[in-house]
C-alpha positions as CSV (number, residue, x, y, z in Angstrom):
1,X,-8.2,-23.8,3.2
2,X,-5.3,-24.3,0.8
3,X,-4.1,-28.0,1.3
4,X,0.1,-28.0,0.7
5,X,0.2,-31.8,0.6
6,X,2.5,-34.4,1.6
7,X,5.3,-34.3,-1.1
8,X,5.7,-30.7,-1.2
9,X,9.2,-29.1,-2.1
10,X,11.3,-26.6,-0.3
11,X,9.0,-23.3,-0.7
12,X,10.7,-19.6,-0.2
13,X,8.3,-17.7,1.9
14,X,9.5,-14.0,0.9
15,X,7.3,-11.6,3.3
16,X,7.6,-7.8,4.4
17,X,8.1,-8.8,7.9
18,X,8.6,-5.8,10.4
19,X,10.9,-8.1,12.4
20,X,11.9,-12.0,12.0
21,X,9.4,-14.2,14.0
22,X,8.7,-17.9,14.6
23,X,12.5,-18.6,14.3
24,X,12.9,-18.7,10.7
25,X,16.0,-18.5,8.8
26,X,16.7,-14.7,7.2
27,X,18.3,-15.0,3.8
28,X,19.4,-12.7,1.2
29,X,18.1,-12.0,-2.5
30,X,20.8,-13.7,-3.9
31,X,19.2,-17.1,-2.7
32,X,16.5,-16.9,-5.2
33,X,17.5,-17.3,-9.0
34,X,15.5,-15.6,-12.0
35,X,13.4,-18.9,-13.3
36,X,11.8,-19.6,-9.7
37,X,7.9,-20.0,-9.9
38,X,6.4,-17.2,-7.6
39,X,3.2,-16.5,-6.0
40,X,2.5,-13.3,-5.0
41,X,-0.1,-11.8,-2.6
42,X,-1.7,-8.8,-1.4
43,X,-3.1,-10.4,1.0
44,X,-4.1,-7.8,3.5
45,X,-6.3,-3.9,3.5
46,X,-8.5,-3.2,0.3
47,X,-8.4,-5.1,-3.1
48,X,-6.6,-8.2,-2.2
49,X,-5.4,-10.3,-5.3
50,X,-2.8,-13.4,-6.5
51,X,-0.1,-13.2,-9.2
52,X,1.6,-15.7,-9.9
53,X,5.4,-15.1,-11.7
54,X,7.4,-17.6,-14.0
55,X,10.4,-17.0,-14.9
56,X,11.0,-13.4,-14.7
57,X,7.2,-13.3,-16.8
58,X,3.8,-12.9,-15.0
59,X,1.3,-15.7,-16.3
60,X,-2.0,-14.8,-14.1
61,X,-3.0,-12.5,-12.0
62,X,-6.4,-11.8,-10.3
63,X,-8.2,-9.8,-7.8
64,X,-10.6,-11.6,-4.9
65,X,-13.6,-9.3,-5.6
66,X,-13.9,-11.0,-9.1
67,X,-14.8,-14.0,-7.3
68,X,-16.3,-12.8,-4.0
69,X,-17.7,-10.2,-5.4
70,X,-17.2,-7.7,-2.9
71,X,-16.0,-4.3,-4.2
72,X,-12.8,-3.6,-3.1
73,X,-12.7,-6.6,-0.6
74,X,-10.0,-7.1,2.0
75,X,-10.8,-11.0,2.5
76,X,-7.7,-12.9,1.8
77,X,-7.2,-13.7,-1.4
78,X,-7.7,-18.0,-1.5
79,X,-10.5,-18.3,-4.6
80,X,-7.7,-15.6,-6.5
81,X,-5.2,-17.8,-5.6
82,X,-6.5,-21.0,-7.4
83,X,-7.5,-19.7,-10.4
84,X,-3.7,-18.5,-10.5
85,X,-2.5,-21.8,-10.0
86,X,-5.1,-23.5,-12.9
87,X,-4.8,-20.8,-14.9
88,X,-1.0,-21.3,-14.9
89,X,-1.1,-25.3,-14.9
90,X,0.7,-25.4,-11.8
91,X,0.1,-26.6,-7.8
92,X,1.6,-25.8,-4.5
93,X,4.3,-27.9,-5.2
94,X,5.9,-26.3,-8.2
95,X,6.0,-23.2,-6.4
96,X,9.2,-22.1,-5.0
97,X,8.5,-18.7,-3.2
98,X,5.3,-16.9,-1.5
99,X,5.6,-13.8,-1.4
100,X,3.3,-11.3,0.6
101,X,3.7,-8.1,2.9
102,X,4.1,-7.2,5.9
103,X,1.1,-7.3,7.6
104,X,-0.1,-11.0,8.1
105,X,-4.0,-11.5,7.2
106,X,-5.1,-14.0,9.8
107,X,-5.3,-17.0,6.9
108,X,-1.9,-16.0,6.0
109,X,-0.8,-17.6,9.4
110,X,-1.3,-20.8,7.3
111,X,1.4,-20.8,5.5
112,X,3.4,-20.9,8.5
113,X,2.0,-24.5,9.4
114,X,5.2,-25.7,7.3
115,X,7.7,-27.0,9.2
116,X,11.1,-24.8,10.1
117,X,13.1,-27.2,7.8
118,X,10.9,-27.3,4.6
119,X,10.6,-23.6,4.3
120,X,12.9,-20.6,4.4
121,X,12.0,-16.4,5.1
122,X,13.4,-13.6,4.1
123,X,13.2,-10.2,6.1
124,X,12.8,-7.5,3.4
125,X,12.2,-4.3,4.1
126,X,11.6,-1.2,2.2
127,X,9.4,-3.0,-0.6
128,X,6.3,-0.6,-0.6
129,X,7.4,2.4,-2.1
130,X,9.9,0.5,-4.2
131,X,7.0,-1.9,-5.5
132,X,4.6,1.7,-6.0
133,X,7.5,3.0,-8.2
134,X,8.7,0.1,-10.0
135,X,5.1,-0.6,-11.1
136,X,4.9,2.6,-12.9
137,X,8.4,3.1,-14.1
138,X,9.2,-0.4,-15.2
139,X,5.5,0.0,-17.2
140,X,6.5,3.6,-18.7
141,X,8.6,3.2,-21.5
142,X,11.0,5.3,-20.2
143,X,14.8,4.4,-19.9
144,X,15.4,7.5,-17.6
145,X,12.6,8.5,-15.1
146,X,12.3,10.6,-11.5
147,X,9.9,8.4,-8.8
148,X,7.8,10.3,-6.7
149,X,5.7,7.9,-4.1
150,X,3.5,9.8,-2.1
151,X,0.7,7.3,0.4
152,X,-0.3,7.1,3.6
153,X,3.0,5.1,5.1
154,X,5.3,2.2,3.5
155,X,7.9,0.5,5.0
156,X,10.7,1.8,7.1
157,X,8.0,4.3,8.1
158,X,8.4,6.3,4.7
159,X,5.5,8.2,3.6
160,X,6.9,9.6,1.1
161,X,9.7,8.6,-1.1
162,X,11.4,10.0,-4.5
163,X,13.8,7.6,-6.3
164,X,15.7,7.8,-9.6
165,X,15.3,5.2,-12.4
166,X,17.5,4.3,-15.2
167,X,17.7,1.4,-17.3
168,X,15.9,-0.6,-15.7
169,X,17.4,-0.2,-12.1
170,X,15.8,2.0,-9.3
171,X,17.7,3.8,-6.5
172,X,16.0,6.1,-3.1
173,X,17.5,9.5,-2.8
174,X,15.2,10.8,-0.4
175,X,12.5,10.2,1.7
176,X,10.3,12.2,4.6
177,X,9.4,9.6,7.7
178,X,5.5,9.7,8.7
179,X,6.1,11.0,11.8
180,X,7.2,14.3,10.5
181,X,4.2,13.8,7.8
182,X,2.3,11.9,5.5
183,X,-0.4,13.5,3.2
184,X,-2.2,10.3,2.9
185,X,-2.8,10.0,6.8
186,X,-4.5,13.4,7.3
187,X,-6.3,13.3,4.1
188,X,-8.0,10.0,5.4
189,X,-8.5,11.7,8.9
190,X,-10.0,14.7,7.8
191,X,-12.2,12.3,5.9
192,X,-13.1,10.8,8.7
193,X,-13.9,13.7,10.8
194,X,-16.8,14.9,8.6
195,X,-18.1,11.5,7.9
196,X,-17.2,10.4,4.1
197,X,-15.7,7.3,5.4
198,X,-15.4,5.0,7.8
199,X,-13.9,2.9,10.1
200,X,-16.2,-0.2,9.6
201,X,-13.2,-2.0,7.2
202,X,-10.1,-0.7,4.9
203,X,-12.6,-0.7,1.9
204,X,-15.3,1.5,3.7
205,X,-12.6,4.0,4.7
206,X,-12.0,5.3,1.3
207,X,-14.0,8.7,1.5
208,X,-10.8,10.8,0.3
209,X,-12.7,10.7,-3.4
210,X,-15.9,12.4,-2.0
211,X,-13.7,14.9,0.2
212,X,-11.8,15.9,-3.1
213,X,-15.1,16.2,-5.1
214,X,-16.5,18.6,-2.0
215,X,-13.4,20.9,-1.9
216,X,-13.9,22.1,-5.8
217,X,-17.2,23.7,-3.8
218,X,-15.3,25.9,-1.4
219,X,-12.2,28.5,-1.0
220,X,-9.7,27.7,1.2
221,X,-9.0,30.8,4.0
222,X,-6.6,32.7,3.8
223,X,-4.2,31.4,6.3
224,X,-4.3,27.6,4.6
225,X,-0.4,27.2,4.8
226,X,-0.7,27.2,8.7
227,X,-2.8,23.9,8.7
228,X,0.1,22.0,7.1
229,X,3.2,22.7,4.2
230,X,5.8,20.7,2.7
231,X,8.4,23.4,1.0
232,X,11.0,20.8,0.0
233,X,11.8,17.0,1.7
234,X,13.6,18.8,4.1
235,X,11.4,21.8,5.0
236,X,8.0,20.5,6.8
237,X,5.0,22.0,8.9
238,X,2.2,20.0,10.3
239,X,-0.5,21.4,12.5
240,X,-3.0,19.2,10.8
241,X,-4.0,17.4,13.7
242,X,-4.9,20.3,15.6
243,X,-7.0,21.6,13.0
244,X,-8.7,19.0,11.8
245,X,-9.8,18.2,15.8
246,X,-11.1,21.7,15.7
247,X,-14.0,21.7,13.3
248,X,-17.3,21.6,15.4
249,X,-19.4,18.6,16.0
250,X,-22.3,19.9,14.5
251,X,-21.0,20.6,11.2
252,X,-19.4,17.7,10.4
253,X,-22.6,15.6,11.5
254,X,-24.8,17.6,8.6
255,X,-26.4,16.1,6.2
256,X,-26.2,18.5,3.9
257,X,-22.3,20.2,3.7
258,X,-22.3,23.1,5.7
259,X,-19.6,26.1,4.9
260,X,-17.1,24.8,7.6
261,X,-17.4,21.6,6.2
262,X,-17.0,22.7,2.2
263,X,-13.9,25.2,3.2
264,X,-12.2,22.9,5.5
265,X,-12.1,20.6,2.7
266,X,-10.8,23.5,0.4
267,X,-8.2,23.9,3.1
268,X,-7.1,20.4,3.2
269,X,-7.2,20.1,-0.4
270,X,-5.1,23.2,-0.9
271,X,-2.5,22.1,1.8
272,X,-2.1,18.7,-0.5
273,X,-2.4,20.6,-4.0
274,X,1.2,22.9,-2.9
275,X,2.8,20.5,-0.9
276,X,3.2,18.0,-3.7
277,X,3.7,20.8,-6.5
278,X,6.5,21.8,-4.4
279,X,7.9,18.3,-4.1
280,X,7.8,18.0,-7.6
């Protein structure tokens, strides 16, 4: 356990919370300046890792499986976090925000042993996609760019989300709520269903590779666009669900890929291939 010690300055816990909790303070952006010291985590689901940020410049950063090693490991990330803080020549209490998403990991409940007065949270929403673009654009090159994020669900329930960047600055112009669809969820269902992944942990449940491998094996029928189709953001159908509960037991508990098994994962790969080609 990460001991914050008894002289410890005022830290800025910055997390994706879906709603304020434990009655702390909600402040805006604006209260942090450009030369604070900040850890950040991904501190819950697969590949959990520490970065640590010094003004406006990232000085470490480090993923828990180099340590645990545990491919892909979802255990909170405390032997990622202090190498950050050697590797940087800093401690907890140069630190002046902790930063970490929305979903706590049961040790990150520990940083909310501070006391209401020594610590201040901000309620940020809409970080996900954001943070998926912004790694790729501000990375690029480009001045100018168009942002497609496409995953499973981010915040604000988006699943996917295009933006537009320019010099530097990113703005949303659209996005289509999960509930409508998201081409991440039933690509991990469908995985499920015919046993390339699994529920076990977040790590185990990536199967989508193997499913996308098997599909190059099959042809998808003829009446593909009925299982699911995105013509624009605006323009949706999604019967996945009912197809994907209709392939038959014993097919999907083969161990060797039977022809319902290869062309339902030419259909679902199909469904995904025009649905994004039209969104783009």
């Amino acid at each position: 356990m990460i001991n914050s010690g008894k002289n410890k300055k005022n830290i800025a816990l910055i997390s994706l919370l879906p709603e304020e909790k434990h009655g702390v303070k909600k402040l805006s952006a604006s209260d942090f300046g450009a030369g604070d010291n900040i850890l950040a985590l991904n501190a819950i689901k697969a590949d959990t890792s520490a970065t640590i940020i010094k003004g406006g410049e990232i000085v470490s950063c480090v993923q828990e499986e180099r340590f645990n090693r545990q491919k892909r490991t979802d255990d909170f990330p405390r032997l990622a976090i202090k190498f950050c803080l050697a590797e940087s020549a800093m401690c907890w209490k140069d630190l002046d925000i902790v930063f970490w998403q929305k979903t706590y990991h049961p040790e990150a409940l520990y940083y909310l042993q501070f006391k209401k007065n020594q610590m201040k949270i901000i309620k940020a929403n809409g970080f996900h996609h954001l943070a998926h673009g912004g790694s790729s654009f501000r990375l690029s090159g480009f001045k100018k760019a168009n942002i497609l994020v496409i995953d499973a669900k981010g915040d604000d329930n988006d699943s996917i989300t295009f933006f537009i960047g320019n010099d530097g600055k990113i703005r949303k112009r659209w996005r289509v709520d999960c509930n409508k669809i998201s081409l991440g969820d039933i690509y991990e269902r469908a995985a499920l269903k015919i046993g390339l992944a699994s529920n076990a942990s977040f790590a185990a449940r990536h199967g989508q590779g193997k499913m996308m491998a098997l599909s190059a094996y099959g042809k998808p029928s003829s009446n593909y666009k009925d299982i699911f189709y995105i013509k624009d953001h605006k323009n949706v159908v999604d019967n996945s669900r009912e197809y994907i509960s209709s392939i038959s037991r014993k097919a999907s508990k083969r161990k060797i890929p039977h022809v319902e098994v290869i062309t339902f994962t030419a259909n679902i790969q199909k469904c995904l291939e025009d649905s994004v080609i039209n969104l783009i």
